[in-house]
ROLUM-114312 format. One record per residue (C-alpha): x, y, z; residue in three letters; residue number from 1. Coordinates in steps of 0.02 Angstrom, whole numbers, padded with zeros to 5 digits. Example, Ala and Ser with C-alpha at 12.3 -4.5 7.8 and 13.67 -1.06 7.14 Angstrom:
BEGIN
<px=00615&py=-00225&pz=00390&code=ALA&pos=1>
<px=00684&py=-00053&pz=00357&code=SER&pos=2>
//
This chain:
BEGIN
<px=05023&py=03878&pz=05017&code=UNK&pos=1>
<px=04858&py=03925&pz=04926&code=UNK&pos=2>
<px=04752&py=04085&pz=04955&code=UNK&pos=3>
<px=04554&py=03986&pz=04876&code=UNK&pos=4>
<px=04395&py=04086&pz=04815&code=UNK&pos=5>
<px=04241&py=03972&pz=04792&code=UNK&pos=6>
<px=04087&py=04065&pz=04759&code=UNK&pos=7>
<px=04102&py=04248&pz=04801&code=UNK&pos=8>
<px=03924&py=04325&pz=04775&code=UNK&pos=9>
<px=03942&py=04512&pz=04799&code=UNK&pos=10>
<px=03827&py=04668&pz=04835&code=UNK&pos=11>
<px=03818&py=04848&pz=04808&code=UNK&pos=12>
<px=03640&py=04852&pz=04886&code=UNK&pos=13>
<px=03544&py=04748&pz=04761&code=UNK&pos=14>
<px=03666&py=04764&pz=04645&code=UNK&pos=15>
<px=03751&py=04632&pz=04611&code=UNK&pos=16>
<px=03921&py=04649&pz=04574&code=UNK&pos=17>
<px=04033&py=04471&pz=04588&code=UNK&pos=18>
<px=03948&py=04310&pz=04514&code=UNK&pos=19>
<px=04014&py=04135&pz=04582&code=UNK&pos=20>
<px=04182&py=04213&pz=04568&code=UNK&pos=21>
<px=04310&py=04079&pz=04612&code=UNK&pos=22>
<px=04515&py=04085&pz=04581&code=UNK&pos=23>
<px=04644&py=04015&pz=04686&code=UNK&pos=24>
<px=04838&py=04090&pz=04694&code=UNK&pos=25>
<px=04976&py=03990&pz=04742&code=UNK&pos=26>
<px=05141&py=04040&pz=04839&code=UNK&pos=27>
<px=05260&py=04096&pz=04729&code=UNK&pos=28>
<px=05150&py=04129&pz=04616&code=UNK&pos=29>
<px=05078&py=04298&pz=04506&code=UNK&pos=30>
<px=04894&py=04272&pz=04450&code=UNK&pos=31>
<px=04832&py=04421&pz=04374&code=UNK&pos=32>
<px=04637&py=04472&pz=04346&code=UNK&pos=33>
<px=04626&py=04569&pz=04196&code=UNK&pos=34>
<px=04467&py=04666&pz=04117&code=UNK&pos=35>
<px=04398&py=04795&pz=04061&code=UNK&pos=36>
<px=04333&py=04962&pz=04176&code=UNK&pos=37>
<px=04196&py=04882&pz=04294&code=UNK&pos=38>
<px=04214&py=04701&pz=04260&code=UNK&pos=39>
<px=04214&py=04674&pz=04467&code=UNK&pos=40>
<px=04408&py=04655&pz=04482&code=UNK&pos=41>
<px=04427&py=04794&pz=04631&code=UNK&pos=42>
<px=04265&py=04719&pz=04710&code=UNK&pos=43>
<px=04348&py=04557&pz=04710&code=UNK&pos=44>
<px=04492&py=04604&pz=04806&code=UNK&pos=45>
<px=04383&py=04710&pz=04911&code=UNK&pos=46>
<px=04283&py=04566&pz=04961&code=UNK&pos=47>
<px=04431&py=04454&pz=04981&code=UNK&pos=48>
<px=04495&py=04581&pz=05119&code=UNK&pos=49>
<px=04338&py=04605&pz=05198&code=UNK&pos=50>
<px=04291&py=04776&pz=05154&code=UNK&pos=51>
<px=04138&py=04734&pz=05057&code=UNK&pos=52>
<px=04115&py=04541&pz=05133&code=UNK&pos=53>
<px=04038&py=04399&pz=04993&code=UNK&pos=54>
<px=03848&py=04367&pz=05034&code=UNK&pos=55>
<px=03880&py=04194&pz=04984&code=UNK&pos=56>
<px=04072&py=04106&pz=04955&code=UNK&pos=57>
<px=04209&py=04031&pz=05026&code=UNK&pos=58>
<px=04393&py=04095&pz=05087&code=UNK&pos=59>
<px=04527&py=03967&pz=05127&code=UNK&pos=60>
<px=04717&py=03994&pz=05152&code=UNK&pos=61>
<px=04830&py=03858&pz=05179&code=UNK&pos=62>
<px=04677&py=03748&pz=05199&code=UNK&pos=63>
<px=04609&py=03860&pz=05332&code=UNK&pos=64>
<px=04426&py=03930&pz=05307&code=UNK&pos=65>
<px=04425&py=04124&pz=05349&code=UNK&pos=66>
<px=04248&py=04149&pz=05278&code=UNK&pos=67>
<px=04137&py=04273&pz=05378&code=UNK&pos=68>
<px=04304&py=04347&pz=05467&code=UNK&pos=69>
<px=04284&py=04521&pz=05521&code=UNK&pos=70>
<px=04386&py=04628&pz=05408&code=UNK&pos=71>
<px=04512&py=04674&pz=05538&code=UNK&pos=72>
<px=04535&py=04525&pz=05555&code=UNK&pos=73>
<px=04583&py=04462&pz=05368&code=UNK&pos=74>
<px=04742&py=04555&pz=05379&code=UNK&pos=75>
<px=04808&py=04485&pz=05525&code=UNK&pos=76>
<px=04794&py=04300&pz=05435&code=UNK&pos=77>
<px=04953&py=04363&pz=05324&code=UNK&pos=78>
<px=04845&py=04440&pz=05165&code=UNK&pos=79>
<px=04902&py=04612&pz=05112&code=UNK&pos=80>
<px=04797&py=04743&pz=05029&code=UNK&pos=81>
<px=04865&py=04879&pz=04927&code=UNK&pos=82>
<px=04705&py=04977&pz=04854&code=UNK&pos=83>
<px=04704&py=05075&pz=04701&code=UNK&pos=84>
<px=04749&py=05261&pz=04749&code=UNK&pos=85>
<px=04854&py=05190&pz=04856&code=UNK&pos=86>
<px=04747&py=05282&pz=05018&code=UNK&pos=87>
<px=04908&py=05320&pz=05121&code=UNK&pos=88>
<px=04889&py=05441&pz=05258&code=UNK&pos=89>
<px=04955&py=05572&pz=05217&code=UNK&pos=90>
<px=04973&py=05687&pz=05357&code=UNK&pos=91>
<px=05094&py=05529&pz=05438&code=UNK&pos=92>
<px=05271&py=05537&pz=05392&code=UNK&pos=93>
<px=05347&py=05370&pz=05279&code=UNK&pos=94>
<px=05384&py=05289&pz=05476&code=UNK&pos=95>
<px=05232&py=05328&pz=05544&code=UNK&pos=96>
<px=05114&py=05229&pz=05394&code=UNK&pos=97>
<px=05238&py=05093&pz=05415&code=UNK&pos=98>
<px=05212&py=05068&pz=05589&code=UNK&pos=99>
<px=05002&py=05069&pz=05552&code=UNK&pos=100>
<px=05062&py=04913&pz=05456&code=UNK&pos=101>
<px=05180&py=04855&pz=05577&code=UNK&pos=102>
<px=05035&py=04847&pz=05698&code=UNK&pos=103>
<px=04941&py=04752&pz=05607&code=UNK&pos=104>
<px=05005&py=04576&pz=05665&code=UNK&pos=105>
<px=05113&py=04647&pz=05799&code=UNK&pos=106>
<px=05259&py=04646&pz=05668&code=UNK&pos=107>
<px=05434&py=04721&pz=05724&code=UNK&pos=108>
<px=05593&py=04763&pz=05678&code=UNK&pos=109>
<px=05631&py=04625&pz=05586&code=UNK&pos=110>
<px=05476&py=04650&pz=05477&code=UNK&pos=111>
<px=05495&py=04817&pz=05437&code=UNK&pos=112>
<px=05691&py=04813&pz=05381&code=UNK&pos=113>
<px=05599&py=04656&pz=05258&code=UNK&pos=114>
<px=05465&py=04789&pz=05214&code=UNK&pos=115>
<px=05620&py=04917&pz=05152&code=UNK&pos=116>
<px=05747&py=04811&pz=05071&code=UNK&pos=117>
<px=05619&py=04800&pz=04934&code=UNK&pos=118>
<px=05635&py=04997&pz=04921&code=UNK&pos=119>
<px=05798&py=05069&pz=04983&code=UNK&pos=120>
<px=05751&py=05261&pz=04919&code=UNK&pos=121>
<px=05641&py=05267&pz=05078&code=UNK&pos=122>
<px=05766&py=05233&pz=05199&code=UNK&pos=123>
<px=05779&py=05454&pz=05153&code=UNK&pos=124>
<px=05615&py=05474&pz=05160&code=UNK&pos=125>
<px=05573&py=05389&pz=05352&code=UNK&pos=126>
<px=05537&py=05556&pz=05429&code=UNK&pos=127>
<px=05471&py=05645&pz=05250&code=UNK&pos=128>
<px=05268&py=05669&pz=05254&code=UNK&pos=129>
<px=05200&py=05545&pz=05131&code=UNK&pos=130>
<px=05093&py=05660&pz=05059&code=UNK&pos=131>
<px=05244&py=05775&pz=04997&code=UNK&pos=132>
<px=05327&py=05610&pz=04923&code=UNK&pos=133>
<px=05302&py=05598&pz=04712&code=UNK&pos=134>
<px=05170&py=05465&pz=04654&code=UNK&pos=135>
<px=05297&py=05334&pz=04622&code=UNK&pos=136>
<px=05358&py=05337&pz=04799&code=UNK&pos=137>
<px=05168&py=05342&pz=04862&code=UNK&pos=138>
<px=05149&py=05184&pz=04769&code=UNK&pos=139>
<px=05319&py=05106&pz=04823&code=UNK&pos=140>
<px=05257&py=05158&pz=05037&code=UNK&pos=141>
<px=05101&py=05083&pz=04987&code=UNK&pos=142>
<px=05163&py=04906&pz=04941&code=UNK&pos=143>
<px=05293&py=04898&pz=05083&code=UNK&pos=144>
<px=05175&py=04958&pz=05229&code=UNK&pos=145>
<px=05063&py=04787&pz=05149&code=UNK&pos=146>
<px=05224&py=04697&pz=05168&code=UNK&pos=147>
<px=05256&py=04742&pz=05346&code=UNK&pos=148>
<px=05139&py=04616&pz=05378&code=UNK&pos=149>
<px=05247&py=04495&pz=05317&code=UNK&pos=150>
<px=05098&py=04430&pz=05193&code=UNK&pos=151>
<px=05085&py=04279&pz=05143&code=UNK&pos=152>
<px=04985&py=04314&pz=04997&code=UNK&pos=153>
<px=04986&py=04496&pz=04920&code=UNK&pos=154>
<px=04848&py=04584&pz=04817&code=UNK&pos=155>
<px=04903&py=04733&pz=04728&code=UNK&pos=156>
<px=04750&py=04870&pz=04625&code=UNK&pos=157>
<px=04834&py=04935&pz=04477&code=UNK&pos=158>
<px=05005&py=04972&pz=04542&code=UNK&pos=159>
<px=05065&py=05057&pz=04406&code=UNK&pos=160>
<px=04919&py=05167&pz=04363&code=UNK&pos=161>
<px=05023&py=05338&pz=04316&code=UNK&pos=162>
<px=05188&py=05299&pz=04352&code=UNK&pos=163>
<px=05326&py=05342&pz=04250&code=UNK&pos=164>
<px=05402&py=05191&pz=04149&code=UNK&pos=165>
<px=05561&py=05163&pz=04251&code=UNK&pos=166>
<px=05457&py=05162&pz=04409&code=UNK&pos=167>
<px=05333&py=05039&pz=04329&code=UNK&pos=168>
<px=05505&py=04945&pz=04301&code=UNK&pos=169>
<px=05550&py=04967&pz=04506&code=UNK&pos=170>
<px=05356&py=04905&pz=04545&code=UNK&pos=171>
<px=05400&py=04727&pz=04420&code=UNK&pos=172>
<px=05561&py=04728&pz=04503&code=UNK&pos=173>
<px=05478&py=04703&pz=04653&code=UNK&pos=174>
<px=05325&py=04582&pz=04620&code=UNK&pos=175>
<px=05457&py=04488&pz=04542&code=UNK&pos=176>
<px=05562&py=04471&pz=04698&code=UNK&pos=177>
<px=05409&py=04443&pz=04793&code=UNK&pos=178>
<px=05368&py=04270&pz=04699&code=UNK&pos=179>
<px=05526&py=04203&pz=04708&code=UNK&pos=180>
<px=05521&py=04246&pz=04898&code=UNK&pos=181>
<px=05384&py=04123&pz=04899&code=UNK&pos=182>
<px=05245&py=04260&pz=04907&code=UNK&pos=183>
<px=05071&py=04230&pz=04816&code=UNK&pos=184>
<px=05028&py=04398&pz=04710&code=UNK&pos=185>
<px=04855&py=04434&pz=04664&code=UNK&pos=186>
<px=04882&py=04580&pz=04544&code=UNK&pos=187>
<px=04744&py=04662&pz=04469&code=UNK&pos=188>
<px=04762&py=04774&pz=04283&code=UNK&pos=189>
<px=04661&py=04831&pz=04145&code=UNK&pos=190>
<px=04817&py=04831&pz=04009&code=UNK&pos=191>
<px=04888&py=04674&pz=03956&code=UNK&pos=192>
<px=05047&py=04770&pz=03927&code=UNK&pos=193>
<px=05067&py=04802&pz=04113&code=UNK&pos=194>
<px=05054&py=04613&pz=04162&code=UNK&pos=195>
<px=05133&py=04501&pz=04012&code=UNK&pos=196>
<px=05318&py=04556&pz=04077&code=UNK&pos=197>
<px=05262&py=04465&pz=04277&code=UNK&pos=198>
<px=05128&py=04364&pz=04266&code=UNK&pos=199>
<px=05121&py=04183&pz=04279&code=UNK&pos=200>
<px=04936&py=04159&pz=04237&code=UNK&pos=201>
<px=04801&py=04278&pz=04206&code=UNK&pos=202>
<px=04610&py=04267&pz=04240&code=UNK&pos=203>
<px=04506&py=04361&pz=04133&code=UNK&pos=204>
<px=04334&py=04455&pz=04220&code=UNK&pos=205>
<px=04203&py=04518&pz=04150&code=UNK&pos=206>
<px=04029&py=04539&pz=04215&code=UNK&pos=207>
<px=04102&py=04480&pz=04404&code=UNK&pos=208>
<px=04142&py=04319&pz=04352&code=UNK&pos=209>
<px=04315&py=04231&pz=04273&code=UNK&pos=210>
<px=04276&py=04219&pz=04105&code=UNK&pos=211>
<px=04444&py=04100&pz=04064&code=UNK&pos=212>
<px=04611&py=04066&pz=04142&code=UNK&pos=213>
<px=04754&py=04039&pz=04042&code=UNK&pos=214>
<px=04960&py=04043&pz=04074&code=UNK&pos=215>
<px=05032&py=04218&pz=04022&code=UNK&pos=216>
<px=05130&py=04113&pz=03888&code=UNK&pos=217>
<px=04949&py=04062&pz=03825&code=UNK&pos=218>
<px=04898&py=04211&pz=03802&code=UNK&pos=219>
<px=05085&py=04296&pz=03718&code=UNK&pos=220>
<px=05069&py=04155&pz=03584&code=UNK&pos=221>
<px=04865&py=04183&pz=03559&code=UNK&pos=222>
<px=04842&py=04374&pz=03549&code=UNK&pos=223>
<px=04646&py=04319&pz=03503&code=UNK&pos=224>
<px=04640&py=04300&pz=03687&code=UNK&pos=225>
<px=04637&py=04474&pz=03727&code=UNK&pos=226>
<px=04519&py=04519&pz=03596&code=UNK&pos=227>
<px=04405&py=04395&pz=03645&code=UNK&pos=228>
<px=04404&py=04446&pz=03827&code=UNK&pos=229>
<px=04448&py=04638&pz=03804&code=UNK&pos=230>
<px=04392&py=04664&pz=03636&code=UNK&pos=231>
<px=04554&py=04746&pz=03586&code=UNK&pos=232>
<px=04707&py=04696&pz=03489&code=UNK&pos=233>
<px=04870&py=04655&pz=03566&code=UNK&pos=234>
//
């Protein structure tokens, strides 16, 4: 199974934000796309989903071409979204934002007990507000309302922005367990730090294109890498 990108041209107005950006992410796999502040990596997965569609490129997963799908419709192909901010709603209890996933692809039961095996704490929290929940839990409904879905391939926006360390350590836990469940993760950081520990590969953006793709070991035994691409040290 392989989520493709060929070509993404992307638009805020006449600005243009993605350039011939093109990556591919297999199952089982965690490709990360790493750069700085405003080097197109949230646009990407935006336009991936659908919320800000390519004016030019290609989408194919396994072989199928969803290019020019309506946005609601993206999700429903198996590709999960979890944004930066994490945009729960928060007035909904924990249940209640799972079943908005749920109803995504008509998931059920079965789904949603796959959804919270990869975070037992909520099983506490089902009838709890999710706006009264702590950030780390936010993130942690977040991810498995996206996996209610039962994705096929899963694309995460800085995950662990502001989370304490042993949640980060939950949140790696988890993409971990989601690769060797045969699930392709898109995962999108600025610090390498966050994404040597999962990553198999990692694409690095800059200007809204992939500026070079190398394995993560690549890039642990090269640490000129990252200053070429972020201009910072190790």
């Amino acid at each position: 199974m392989m989520l493709r990108i060929e070509g993404f041209n992307s638009y805020y107005g006449n600005l243009q934000v993605l350039r011939d950006f093109s990556i591919s992410v297999a199952s089982g796999e965690i490709l990360c796309l790493l750069g700085r502040n405003g080097a197109g990596k949230t646009t990407a997965l935006k336009s991936i989903i659908g919320i800000l569609p390519p004016r030019q490129g290609r989408l194919w997963l396994d072989g199928e071409d969803l290019s020019g799908l309506a946005p609601q419709m993206i999700p429903r192909q198996g590709i999960g979204y979890v944004p930066q901010g994490r945009r729960l709603f928060k007035e909904l209890t924990v249940r209640e934002n799972l079943e908005v996933g749920l109803m995504t692809r008509k998931s059920g039961k079965v789904a949603l007990d796959r959804a919270l095996s990869y975070f037992p704490a909520l099983h506490e929290r089902m009838n709890q507000l999710s706006g009264t929940l702590s950030g780390g839990e936010q993130t942690m409904l977040a991810i498995a309302r996206a996996l209610c879905i039962e994705p096929k391939v899963i694309m995460l926006d800085e995950p662990t922005e502001v989370l304490m360390p042993s949640m980060i350590a939950t949140i790696r836990d988890v993409m971990t367990r989601l690769r060797s469940d045969g699930v392709a993760v898109l995962l999108v950081e600025q610090r390498i730090d966050a994404v040597l520990p999962v990553a198999d590969r990692i694409a690095f953006m800059d200007h809204g294109m992939v500026q070079g793709e190398y394995t993560v070991d690549a890039v642990r035994t090269d640490p000129g890498l990252v200053h070429k691409y972020l201009g910072v040290g190790h």
